[in-house]
N, C-alpha and C positions, 0 to 999 in steps of 0.2 A: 669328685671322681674324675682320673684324667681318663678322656675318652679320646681320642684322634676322630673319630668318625662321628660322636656329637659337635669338634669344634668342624671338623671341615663341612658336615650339613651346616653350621651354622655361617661359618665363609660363603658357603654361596647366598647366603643374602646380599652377599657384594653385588652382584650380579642382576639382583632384582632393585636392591636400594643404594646408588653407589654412594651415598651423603652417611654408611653403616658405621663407619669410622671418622667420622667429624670430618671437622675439615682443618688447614694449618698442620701446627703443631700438637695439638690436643689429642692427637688418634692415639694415643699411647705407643709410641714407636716409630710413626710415618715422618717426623721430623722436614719436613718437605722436599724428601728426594725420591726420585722413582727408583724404584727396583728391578732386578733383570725377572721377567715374569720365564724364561727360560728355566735358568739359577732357582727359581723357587720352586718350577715343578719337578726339578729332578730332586731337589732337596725332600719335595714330598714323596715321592715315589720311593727313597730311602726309610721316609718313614714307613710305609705300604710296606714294604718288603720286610721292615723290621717287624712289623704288626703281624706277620702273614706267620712267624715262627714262633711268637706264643704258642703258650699252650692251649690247646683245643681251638685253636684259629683253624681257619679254613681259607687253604688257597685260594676257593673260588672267590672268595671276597675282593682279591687283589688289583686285579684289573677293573671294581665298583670301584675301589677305593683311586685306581692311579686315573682314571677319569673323573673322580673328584677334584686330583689336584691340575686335572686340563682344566678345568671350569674354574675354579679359583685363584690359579697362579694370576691372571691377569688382574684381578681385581685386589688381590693382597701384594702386587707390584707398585701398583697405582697409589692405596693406600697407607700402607706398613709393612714394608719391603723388610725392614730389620728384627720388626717383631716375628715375622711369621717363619725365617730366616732360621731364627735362632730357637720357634718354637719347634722347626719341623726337624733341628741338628739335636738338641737336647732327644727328642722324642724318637729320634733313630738311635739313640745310644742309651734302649735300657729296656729291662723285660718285659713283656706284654701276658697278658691273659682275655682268653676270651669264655662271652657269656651269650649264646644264642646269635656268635656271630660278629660279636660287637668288640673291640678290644679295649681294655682296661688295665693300666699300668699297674704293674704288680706292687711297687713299689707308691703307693698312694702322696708321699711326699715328693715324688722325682718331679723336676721342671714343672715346680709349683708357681717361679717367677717367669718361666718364658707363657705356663698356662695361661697366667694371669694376665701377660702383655695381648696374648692373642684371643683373650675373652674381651678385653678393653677394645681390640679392633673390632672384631665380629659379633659385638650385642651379645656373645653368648654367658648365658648365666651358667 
């Protein structure tokens, strides 16, 4: 299931463990350059926005979710600037649906490789 708001709960483990995404080269993505922690929260907020016009999504959600990507941008900068990059540009560019709040890609195959980059940084299963 792609969820945006189970991977980005699952990014702020950045925040609590910053060793979440290995270290070097290994984090799947972070290749050892920093990332602009700017650049990646506007990129999330994109996604936010896009999550917010599904169907049965609720705008209140929006502003939970674009102070997700405050807390996280910094840590998925530091980390996996490219992964998270390209998880949060795929994930703006495709339909959403919501279920009690939560958004779920309508398309169950869409950015099933940038998912997978950004489960590999954030522990998330």
């Amino acid at each position: 299931m792609t969820s945006g708001w189970r991977l980005l709960l699952a990014a702020c483990t950045l925040l609590a463990a910053p060793s979440a995404c290995g270290d070097g080269d290994d984090d799947g993505g972070g290749g050892g350059k920093k990332g602009d922690p700017e650049a990646l929260k506007q990129a999330c907020y994109g996604m936010c926005l896009q999550q917010e016009k599904g169907q049965d999504c609720l705008t209140d959600m929006t502003p939970i979710c674009k102070q997700g990507c405050d807390l996280v941008a910094p840590g998925l900068a530091e980390k996996c600037p490219e992964a998270a990059l390209a998880y949060y540009d795929c994930n703006d560019g495709i339909d959403f649906l919501c279920f009690l709040g939560a958004p779920t890609a309508k398309d169950q195959t869409a950015c099933e490789a940038e998912n997978a980059a950004m489960n590999a940084c954030t522990g998330a299963k």
